[in-house]
C-alpha positions as CSV (number, residue, x, y, z in Angstrom):
1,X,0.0,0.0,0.0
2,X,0.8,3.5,-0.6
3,X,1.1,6.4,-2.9
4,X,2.3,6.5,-5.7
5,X,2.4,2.7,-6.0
6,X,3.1,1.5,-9.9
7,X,6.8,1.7,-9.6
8,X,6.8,-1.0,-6.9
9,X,8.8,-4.2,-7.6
10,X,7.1,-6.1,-4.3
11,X,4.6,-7.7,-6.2
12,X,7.3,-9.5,-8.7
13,X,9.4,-10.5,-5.6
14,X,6.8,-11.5,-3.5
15,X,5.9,-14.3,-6.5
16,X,9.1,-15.1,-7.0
17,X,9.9,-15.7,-3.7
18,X,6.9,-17.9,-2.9
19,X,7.6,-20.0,-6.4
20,X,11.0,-20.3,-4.9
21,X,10.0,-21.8,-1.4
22,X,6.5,-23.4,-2.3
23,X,4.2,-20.8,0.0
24,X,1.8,-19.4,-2.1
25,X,0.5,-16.3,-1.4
26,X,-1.3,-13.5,-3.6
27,X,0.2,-10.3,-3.5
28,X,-0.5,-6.7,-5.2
29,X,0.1,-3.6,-5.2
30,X,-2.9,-1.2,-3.5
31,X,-2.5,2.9,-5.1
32,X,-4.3,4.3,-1.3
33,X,-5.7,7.6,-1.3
34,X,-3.4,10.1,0.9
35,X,-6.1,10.8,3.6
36,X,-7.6,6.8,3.1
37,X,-4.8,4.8,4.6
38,X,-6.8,3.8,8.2
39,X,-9.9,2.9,5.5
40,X,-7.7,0.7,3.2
41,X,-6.1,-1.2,6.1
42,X,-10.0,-1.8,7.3
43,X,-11.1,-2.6,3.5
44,X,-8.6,-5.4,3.5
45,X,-9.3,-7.0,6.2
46,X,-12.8,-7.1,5.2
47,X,-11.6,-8.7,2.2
48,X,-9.3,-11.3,3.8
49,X,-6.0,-9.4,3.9
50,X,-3.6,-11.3,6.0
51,X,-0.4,-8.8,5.9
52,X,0.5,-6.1,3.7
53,X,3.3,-4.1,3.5
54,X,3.3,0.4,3.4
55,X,5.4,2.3,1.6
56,X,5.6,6.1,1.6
57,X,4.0,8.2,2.5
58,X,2.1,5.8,5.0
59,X,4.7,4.3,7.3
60,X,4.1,6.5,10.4
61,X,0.3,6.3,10.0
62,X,0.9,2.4,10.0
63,X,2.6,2.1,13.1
64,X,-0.2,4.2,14.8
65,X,-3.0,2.3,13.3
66,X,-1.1,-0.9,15.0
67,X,-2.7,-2.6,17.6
68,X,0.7,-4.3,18.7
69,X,4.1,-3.4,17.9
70,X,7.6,-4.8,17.7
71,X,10.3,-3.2,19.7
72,X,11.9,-1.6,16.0
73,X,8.3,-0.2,15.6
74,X,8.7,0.9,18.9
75,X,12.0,2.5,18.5
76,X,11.1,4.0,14.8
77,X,7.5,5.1,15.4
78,X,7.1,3.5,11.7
79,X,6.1,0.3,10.2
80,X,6.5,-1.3,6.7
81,X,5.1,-4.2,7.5
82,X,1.4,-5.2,9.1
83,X,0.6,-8.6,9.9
84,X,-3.6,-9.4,10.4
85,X,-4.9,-12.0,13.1
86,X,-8.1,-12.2,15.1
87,X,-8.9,-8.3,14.0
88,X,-5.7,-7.7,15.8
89,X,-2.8,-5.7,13.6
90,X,0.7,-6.4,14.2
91,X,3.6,-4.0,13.1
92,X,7.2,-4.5,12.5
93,X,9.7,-2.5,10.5
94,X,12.2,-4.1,8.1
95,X,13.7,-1.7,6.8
96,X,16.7,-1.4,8.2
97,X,17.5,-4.9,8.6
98,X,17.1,-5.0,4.7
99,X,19.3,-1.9,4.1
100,X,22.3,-3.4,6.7
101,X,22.1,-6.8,5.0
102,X,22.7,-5.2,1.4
103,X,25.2,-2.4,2.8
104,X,27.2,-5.0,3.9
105,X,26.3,-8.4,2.6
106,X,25.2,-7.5,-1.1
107,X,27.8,-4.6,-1.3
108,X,30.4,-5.7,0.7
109,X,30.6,-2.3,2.9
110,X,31.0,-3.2,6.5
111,X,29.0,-0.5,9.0
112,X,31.2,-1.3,12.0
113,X,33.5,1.9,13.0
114,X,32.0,4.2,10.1
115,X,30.8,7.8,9.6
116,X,27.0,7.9,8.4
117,X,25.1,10.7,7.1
118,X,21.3,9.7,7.7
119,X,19.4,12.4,4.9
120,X,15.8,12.7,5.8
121,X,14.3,12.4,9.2
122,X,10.5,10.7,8.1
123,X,9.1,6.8,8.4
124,X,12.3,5.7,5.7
125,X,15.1,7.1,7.8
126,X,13.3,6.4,11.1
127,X,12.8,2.7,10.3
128,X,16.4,2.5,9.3
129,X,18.5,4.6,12.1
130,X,18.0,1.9,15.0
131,X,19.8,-1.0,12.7
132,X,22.5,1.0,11.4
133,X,23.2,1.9,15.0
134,X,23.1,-1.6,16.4
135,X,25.4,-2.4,13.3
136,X,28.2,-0.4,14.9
137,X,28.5,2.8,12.9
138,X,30.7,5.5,15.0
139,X,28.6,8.6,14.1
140,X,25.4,9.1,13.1
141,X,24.3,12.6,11.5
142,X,21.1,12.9,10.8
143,X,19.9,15.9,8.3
144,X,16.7,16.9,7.4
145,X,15.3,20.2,6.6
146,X,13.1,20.6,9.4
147,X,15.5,20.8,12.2
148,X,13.2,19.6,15.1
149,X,12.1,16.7,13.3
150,X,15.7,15.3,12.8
151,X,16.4,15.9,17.1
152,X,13.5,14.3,17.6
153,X,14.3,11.0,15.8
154,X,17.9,12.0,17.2
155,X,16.7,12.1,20.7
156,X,14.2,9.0,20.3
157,X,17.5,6.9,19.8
158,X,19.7,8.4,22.2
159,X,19.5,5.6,24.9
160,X,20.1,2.7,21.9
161,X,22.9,5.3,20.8
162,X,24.6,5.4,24.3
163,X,24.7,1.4,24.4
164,X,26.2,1.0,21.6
165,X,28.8,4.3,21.6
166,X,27.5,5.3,18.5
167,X,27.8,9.6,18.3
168,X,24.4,11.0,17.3
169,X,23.7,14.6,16.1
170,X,21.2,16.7,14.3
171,X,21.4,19.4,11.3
172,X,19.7,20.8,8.8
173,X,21.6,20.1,5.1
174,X,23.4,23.6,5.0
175,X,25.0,22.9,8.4
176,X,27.0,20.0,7.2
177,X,30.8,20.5,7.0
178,X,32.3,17.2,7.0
179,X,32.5,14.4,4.8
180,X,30.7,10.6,5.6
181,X,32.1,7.2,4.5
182,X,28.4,6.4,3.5
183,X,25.5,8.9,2.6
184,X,22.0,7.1,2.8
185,X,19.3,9.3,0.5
186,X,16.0,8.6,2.8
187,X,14.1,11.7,1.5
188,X,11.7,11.9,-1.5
189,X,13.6,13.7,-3.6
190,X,14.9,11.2,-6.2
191,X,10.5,10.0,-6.6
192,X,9.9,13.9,-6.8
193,X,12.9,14.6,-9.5
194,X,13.9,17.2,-7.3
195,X,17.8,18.1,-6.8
196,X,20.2,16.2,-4.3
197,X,19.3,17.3,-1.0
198,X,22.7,17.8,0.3
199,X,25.8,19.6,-0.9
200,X,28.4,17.2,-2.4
201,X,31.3,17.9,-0.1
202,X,29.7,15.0,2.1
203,X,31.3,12.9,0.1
204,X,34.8,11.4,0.4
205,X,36.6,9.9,-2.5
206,X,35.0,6.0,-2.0
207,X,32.1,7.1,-0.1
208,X,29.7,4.7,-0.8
209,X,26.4,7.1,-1.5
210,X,23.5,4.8,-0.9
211,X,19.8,5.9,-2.7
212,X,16.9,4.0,-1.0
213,X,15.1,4.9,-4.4
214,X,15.3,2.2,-7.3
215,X,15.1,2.5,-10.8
216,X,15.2,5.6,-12.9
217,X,14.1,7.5,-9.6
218,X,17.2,7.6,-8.2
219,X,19.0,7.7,-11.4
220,X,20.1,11.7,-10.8
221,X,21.5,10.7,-7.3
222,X,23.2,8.0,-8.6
223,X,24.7,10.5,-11.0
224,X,25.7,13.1,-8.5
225,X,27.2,10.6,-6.5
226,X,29.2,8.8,-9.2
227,X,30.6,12.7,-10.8
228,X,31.7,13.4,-7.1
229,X,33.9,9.9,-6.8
230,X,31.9,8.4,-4.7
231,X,30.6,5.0,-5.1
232,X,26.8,4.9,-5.6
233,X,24.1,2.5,-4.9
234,X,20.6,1.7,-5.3
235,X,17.9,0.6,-3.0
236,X,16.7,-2.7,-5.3
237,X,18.9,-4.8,-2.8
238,X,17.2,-2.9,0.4
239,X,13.8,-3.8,-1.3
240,X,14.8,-7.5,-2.0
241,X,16.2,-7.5,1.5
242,X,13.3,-6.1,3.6
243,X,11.1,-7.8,1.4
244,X,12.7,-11.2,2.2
245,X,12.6,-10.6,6.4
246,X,8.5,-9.5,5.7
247,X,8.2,-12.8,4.1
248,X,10.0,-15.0,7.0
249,X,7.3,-12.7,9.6
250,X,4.3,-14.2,7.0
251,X,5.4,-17.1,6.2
252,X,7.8,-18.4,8.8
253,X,10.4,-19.4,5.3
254,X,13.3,-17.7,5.0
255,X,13.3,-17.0,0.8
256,X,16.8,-16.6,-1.3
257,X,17.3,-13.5,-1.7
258,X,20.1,-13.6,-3.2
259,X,19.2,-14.9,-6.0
260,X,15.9,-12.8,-6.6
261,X,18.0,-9.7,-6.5
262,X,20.4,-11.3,-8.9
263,X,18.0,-12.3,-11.2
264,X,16.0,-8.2,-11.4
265,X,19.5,-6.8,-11.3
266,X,19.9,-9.3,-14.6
267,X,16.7,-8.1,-16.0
């Protein structure tokens, strides 16, 4: 569910994945109206849903229309990922365990003892902040143009910051000075077309520049990043990745991921 929807891969790796493992399942993509999302969820139900996923701009609103949540939920205040039983719904966020396995598992980029620049400070980067702290990153900016909406998420990790030494702070994109060893795009701005949302002295020559956007979206920050010598990166493997834990939560199957994302990154 969410809005826009036709770009969406989930549907194609949601059939592949349960042709892979033998657990059929009927998935499709849902375009919800931007003030609809709490009548959707009830629709489906209605209609047999047992989980869905949300994508922007519905990932907040999810975790509040929860009627249980998992401790990431918790932590993020956003959910990608809504399980249905007994008119109970169940949230959990996989977001970030999708991004850390393709960081470092698809792309080889280990988190442990690195310099992060979070960009954004809405459901994407609040689902993702917790993981990449508990992956060991060393500092943590996160930059959004709303200043109070990047301490907040700031200060709602603080305490899982603290445990695991991990240096948090807050600016808005003009305030950045220094460079990162990975920049993770968690804005809007590649689906809008609008420009790069941060000024390209983040980068450091082999920075890996990391777009959660896919496809042609995130095309000009894969650009930017590539003219600046940095290393860039889609977010197919993210979506594979989260995709793949969502699927464990349904199905209780772990699928190959691997191989799915090898086979789009093919096509």
């Amino acid at each position: 569910m969410g809005h826009p929807i036709a770009h969406s891969r989930s549907p194609r790796i949601h059939a592949r994945f349960a042709e892979l493992t033998g657990a059929p399942l009927r998935y499709e993509a849902r375009l919800v109206p931007l003030d609809g999302f709490p009548q959707a969820l009830r629709d489906f139900a209605a209609q047999g849903g047992r989980g869905c996923n949300v994508t922007v701009p519905f990932k907040l609103e999810a975790a509040q229309c929860a009627t249980t949540r998992s401790e990431r939920v918790q932590f993020a205040g956003a959910a990608n990922t809504l399980v249905f039983e007994g008119g109970a719904i169940h949230a959990d966020n996989t977001d970030g365990l999708g991004l850390v396995a393709d960081i470092e598992r698809n792309a080889g980029f280990a988190l442990a003892g690195r310099d992060v620049l979070l960009v954004g400070a809405g459901g994407a980067a609040a689902g993702v902040l917790g993981p990449l702290i508990a992956a060991g990153a060393r500092h943590v900016t996160v930059a959004n143009r709303t200043l109070a909406k990047a301490e907040a998420l700031t200060a709602s990790h603080a305490a899982l910051a603290a445990l695991h030494k991990t240096e948090l702070l807050a600016l808005v994109p003009q305030a950045l000075e220094r460079d990162f060893d990975l920049i993770i795009n968690a804005t809007t701005s590649s689906l809008a077309g609008d420009a790069v949302p941060v000024p390209a002295h983040v980068l450091r020559p082999g920075s890996l520049a990391y777009d959660m956007m896919y496809g042609p979206a995130a095309a000009g920050f894969l650009a930017w990043a590539r003219a600046h010598g940095a290393t860039p990166r889609d977010g197919l493997g993210m979506l594979v990745e989260q995709a793949a834990e969502a699927f464990l939560i349904w199905r209780g199957v772990r699928p190959p991921s691997a191989q799915v994302l090898a086979e789009l990154r093919s096509a």
